[in-house]
N, C-alpha and C positions, 0 to 999 in steps of 0.2 A: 405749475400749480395744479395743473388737472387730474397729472399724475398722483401727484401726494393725492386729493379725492378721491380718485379711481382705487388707490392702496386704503384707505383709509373707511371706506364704505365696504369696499371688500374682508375687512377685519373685520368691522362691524359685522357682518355677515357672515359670516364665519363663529364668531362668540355669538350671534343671537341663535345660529342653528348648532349649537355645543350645548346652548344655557335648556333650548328646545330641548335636546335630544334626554339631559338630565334630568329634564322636570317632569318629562315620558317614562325615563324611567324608574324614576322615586315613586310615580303615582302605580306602574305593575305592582312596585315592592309591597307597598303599602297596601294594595287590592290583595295581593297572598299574605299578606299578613293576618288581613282583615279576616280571610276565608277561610284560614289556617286557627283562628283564637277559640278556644276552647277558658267558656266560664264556666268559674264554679263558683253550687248556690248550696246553703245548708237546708237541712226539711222545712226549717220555720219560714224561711224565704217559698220554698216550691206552696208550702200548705197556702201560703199569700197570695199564690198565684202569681210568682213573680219570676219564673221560670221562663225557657223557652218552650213555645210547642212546638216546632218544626225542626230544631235543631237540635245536635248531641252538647250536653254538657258535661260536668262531672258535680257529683253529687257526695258529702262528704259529712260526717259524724263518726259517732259510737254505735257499733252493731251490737241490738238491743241485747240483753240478758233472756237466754229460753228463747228468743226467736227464730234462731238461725234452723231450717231444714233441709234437709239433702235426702235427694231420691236415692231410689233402689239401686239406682243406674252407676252413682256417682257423680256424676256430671251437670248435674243440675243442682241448684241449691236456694233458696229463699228465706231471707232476712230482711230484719228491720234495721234503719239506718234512722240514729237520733240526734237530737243535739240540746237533749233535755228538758227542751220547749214542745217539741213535736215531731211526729214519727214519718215517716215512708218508706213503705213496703217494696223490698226490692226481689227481683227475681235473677237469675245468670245458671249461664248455663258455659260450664266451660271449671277447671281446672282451679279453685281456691287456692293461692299461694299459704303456703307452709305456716307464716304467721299470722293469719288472720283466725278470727278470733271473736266470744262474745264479747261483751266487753272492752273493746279493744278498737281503736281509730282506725277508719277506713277512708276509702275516696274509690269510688266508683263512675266509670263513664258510661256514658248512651244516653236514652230518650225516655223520657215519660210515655206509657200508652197510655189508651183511653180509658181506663177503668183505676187510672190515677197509682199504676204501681211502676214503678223505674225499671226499665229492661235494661239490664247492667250488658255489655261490652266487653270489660274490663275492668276485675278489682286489684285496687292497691292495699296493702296491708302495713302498718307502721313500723320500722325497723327493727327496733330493740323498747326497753320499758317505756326510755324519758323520751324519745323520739313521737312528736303527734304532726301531722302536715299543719304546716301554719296556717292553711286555711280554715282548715276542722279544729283548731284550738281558737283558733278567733271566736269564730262560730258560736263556740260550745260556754267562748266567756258571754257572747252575747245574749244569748239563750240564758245564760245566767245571769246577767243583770237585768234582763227582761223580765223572767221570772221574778226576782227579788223586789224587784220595782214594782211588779203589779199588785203584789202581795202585802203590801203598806195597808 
């Protein structure tokens, strides 16, 4: 009878240091996940002040009409990013993909500076006409019903 115990607490022990070892490493996973997530906010949310300040996000509308600028250099370039409610002034500095565009769905990463303009990282540009990032089309209906609503 000892025996069977002896076997028996030793399985136990065995599955409770398995169940440990799983539960250690579900919570790394979820720690790189966590530090890995990238949110995106539209301008009307950033203008809210509902942004991060210390971390990268990605930032996503319609690159206004007449706003977009690019230096002498090429490689520099400064637009507006809207989503019809409200604007934020973006800057980047690095290589416009081919289909980016006034008018035309963006999604950009990096950080807000201090003087409240987004220091772009990285622009995305929408694939073909009917293609818009689902996030920047959510966005842009929200801004539009927000608009229409307040205008009652």
């Amino acid at each position: 009878m000892k025996i069977l115990n002896k076997e028996r607490a030793r399985r136990l022990a065995m599955i409770a240091a398995g169940l440990l070892l799983l539960a250690a490493a579900t919570a790394l996973i979820l720690q790189a996940f966590r530090s890995n997530m990238v949110f995106f906010f539209s301008p009307s949310q950033i203008t809210a002040g509902d942004g991060p300040r210390d971390k990268a996000f990605r930032l996503g509308g319609m690159v206004e009409r007449g706003s977009l600028r690019r230096a002498p250099n090429g490689l520099e370039a400064s637009f507006i990013l809207t989503d019809t409610a409200n604007r934020v002034p973006v800057v980047y500095r690095g290589m416009l993909p081919d289909l980016f565009g006034e008018g035309q769905g963006a999604v950009a990463f990096g950080r807000m500076n201090g003087n409240g303009t987004f220091a772009a990282e990285e622009v995305l540009a929408k694939h073909d006409e009917k293609y818009m990032p689902p996030e920047v089309a959510a966005s842009l209906k929200a801004a539009e019903a927000a608009r229409k609503g307040g205008a009652r």
